[in-house]
C-alpha positions in Angstrom: 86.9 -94.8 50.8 88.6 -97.2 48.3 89.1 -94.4 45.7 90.4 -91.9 48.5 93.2 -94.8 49.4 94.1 -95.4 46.2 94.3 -91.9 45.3 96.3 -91.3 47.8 98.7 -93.9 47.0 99.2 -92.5 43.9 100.0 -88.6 44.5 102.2 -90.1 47.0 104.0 -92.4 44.7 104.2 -89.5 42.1 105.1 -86.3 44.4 108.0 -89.2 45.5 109.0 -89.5 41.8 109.2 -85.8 41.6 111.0 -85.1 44.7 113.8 -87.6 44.4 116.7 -88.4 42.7 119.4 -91.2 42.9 122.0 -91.0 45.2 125.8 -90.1 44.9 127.9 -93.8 44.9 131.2 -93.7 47.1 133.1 -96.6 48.1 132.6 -97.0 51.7 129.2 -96.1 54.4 130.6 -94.2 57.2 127.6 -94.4 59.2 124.5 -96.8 59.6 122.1 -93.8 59.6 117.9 -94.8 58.8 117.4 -95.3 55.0 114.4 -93.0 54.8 114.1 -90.7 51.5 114.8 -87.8 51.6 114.1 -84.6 49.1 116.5 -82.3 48.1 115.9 -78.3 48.0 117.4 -76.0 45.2 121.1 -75.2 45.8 122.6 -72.0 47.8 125.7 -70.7 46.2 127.3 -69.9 49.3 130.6 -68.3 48.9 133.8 -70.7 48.6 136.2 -69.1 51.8 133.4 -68.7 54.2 133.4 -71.1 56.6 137.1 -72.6 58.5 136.4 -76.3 56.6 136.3 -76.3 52.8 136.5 -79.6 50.7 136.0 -79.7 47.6 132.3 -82.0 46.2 134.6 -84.8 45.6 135.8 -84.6 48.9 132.7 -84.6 50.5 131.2 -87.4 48.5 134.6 -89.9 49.4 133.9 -88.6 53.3 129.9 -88.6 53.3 127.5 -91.7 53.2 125.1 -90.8 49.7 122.1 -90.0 52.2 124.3 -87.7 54.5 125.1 -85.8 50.9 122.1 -85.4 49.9 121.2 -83.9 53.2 124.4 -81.9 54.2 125.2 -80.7 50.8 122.9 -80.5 48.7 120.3 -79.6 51.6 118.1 -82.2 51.0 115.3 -83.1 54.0 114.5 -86.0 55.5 111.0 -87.6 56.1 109.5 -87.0 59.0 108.9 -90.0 61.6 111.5 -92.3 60.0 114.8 -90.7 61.1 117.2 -91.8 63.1 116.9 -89.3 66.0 113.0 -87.7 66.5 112.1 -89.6 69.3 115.6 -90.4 70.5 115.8 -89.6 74.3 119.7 -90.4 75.6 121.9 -88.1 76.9 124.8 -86.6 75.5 125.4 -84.0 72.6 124.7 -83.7 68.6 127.5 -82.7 66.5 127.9 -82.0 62.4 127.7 -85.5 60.6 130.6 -83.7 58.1 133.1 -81.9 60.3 132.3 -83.3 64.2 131.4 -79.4 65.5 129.2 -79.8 68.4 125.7 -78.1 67.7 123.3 -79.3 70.0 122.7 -80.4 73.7 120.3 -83.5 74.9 118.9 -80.6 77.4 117.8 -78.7 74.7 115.7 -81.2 72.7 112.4 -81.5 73.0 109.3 -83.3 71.2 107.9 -80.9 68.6 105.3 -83.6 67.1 107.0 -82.5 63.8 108.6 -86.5 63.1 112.2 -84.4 63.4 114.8 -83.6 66.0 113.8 -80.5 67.5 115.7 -78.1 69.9 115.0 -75.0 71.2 118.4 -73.3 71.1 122.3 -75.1 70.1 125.3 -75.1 72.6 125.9 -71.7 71.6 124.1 -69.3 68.7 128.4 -69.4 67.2 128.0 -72.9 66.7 125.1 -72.4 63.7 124.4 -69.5 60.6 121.6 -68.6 59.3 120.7 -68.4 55.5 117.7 -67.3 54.0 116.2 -70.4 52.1 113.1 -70.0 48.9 113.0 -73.2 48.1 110.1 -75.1 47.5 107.6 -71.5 47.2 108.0 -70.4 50.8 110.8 -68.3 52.2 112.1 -70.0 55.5 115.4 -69.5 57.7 118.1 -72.4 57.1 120.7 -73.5 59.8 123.7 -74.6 58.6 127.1 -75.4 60.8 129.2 -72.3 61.3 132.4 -74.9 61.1 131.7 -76.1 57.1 128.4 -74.6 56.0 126.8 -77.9 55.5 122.6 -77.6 56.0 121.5 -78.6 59.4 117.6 -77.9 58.9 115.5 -74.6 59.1 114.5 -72.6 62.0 111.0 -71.4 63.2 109.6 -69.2 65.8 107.3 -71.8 67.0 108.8 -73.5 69.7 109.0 -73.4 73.6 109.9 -70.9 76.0 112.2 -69.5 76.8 113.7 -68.8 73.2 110.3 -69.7 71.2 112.5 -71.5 68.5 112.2 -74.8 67.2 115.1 -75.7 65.1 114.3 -78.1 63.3 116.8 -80.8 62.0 117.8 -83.3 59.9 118.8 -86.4 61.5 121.4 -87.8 58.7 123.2 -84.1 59.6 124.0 -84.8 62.7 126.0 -87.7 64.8 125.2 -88.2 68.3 128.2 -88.6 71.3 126.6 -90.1 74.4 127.5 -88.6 78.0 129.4 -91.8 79.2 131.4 -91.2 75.4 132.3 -88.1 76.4 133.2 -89.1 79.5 135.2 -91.5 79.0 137.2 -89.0 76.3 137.7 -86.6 79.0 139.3 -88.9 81.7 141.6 -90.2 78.5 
């Protein structure tokens, strides 16, 4: 039993040591978001021109917290069970943590067990793309904002009726906007 534990420890601490790398400095934290590690995946080359926001890497790292980076752009993932919103039950809407475009609706969340925000279909299907994504020795299907390309999470056919998706996200890629907020913009 004592050997298991420590064992365990030690792949842990190790697969860690492997998975991660330090963060991009910038001068300011825009956000408070969880510190939990996250992992980053190998790099799309996504075509410059393709989505309606381009910035250029510097621009993105003076706008994005190092976490939110590491997430949005270089489509990293965060643990599971220490993020910000799996578990988070208010109402309101999610929107992209780099450009503000609404993704995804309170209604549509749901507890997939996975320790991440999971939903079983965004505002609208305009609102997200879809890239193929090998990474890490499996092929799975990436969501990334339609607005500015930056990676959301991954997509399975798991999830509830009526769609049977789950997609999955990443906390750090997302910003929440409470219904009173959003009230209280609209009668501005």
């Amino acid at each position: 039993m004592k050997y298991s534990f420590v064992t365990g420890l030690i792949v842990t601490l190790l697969l860690s040591l492997f998975f991660l790398y330090p963060g991009h400095s910038k001068s300011s934290e825009r956000h408070t978001h969880t510190s939990a590690t996250t992992f980053t995946a190998e790099r799309d080359t996504t075509p410059e021109g393709e989505y309606p926001v381009q910035k250029t890497e510097a621009e993105w790292k003076e706008i994005l917290t190092s976490k939110e980076y590491r997430i949005l752009r270089d489509r990293g993932t965060e643990l599971p069970y220490v993020n910000e919103f799996d578990g988070f039950d208010k109402d309101g809407i999610y929107v992209c943590a780099a450009c503000g475009q609404k993704l995804y609706s309170s209604e549509h969340k749901y507890d997939s067990g996975t320790g991440w925000p999971s939903f079983w279909r965004p505002i609208a299907d305009s609102l997200v793309g879809e890239r193929e994504d090998n990474s890490w020795f499996m092929t799975r299907t990436e969501i990334v904002c339609s607005n500015c390309g930056s990676h959301l999470g991954h997509v399975f056919d798991d999830g509830p009726r009526p769609t049977g998706l789950r997609y999955c996200m990443n906390s750090a890629a997302m910003d929440f906007i409470s219904e009173e907020e959003i009230s209280s913009n609209q009668q501005n």
